[in-house]
N, C-alpha and C positions, 0 to 999 in steps of 0.2 A: 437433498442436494442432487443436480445433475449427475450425470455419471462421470461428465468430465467437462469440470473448470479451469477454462482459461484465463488467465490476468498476466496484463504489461505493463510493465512497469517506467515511467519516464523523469527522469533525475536529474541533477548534475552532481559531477564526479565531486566528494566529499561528505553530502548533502545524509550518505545512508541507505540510498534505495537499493543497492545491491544486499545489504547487510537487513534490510527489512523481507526484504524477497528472500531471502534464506531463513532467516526466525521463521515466518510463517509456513514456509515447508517443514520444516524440526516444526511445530505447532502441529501443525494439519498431517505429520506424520506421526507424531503420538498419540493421536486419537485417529489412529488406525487408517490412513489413509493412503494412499499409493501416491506420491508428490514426487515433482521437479523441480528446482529453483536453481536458476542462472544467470549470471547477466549476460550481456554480449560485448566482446570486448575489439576495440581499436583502440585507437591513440588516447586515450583518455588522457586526462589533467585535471585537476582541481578546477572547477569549474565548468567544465565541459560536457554536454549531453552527453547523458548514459541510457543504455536502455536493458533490461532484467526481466526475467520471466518465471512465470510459476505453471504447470499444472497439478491437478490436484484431482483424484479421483475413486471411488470407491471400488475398480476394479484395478487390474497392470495396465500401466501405460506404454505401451507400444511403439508413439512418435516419437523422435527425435530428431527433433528441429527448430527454430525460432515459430514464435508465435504467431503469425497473420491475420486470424479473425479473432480477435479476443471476446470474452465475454466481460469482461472489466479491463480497464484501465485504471491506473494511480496517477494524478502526476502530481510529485512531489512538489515540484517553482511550477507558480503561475509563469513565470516569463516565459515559459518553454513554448506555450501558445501560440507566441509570438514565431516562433524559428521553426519548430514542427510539428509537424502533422500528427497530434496526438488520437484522432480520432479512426485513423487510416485503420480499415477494414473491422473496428470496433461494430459488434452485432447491437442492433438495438436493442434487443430483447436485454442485452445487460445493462452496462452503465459505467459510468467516468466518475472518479472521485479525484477533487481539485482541490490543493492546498491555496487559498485564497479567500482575499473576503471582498470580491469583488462583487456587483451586483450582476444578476442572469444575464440581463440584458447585453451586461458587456461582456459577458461570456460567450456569449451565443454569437456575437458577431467573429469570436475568434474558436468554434468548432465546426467550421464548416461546414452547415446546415445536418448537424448530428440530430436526432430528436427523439432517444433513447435517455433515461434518467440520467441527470445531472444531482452529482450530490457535492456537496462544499463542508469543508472542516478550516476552522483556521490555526493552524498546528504550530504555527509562531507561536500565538498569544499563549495557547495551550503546553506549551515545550518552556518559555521562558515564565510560567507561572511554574509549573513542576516541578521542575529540573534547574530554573536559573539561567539558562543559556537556549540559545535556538538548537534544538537537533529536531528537524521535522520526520525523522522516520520514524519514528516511534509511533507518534498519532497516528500516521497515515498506517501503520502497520493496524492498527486497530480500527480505522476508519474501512479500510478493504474487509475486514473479517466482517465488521457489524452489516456493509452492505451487503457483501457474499454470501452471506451466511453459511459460510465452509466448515462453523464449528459454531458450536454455544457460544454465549458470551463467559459462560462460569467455567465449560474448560479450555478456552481462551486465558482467562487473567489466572488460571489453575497452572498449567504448562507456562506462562510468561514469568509466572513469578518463580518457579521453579529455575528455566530457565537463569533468570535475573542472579538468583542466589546460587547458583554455579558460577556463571560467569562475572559478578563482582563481590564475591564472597570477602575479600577484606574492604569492599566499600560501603554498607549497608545503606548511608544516606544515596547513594545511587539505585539502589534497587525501589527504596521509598518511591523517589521523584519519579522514575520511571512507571512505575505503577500507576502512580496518579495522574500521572500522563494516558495512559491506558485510559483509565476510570472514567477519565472527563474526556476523551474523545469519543468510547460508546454511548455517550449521555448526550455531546453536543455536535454530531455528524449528523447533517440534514440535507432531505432532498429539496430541489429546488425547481428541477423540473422533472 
């Protein structure tokens, strides 16, 4: 791992990405890491662009400030595409993970001539196979670690399940679903360019 990973996170308010951007800090802090995880906050609403950050580093992290050049991006809605600028100041050398199952081509007319890897999960299909309902943070929480590679995959789903059984301790079918959501997004998150 670099010494210091950056990732930005782009949602709409409801959707999870502030609450995925925090698990993977608690993740990437239990396997010993120096992390950040925030979102940034205005007027938000149910439905409304959010945007959230992480870094993550093997030594102290010193900045403190929003994110500018990232090394990854998330975005949670393809529609986001559409309205902003998810690629702004994104470094090539990293990469964008897009919840979508759109084809490159019509990707690429909506990141403004980015040409740093593109990687695609379709975290619907994968969220209402698991889970029964759409929560797309989850995948995409495990689509950023597999592309980042900020941690294992084994103590990745080690620390989530942990997590899990802390925080729905009287719902066990929820920790299941959850998981298998995990499972099948390190299996089927791929690049595309």
């Amino acid at each position: 791992m670099n010494d210091l990973i950056e990732i930005r996170w782009h949602g709409r308010g409801g959707q999870g990405a502030k609450t995925a951007c925090l698990l993977l800090a608690d993740a990437a802090f239990n396997t010993g890491k120096y992390i950040q995880g925030f979102p940034e906050y205005g007027p938000e609403r149910m439905g409304a662009p959010i945007t959230a950050y992480n870094r993550i580093s093997n030594t102290p992290i010193t900045v403190h400030s929003n994110i500018y050049n990232p090394d990854f991006v998330v975005v949670v809605d393809d529609t986001l595409l559409d309205s902003v600028d998810v690629t702004a100041g994104l470094k090539e050398s990293g990469a964008i993970v897009i919840n979508t199952t759109k084809d490159i081509n019509v990707l690429k007319d909506k990141l403004n001539g980015y040409n740093g890897s593109v990687y695609t999960i379709d975290a619907r299909s994968i969220s209402i196979e698991a889970l029964g309902k759409y929560f797309p943070n989850t995948p995409m929480l495990a689509a950023i670690v597999k592309v980042s590679e900020v941690m294992s995959d084994e103590a990745f789903l080690n620390d989530m399940e942990g997590s899990f059984k802390h925080k729905f301790a009287k719902k066990p079918e929820v920790i299941e679903g959850n998981m298998k959501a995990l499972k099948l997004t390190l299996e089927q998150v791929k690049k595309v360019q």
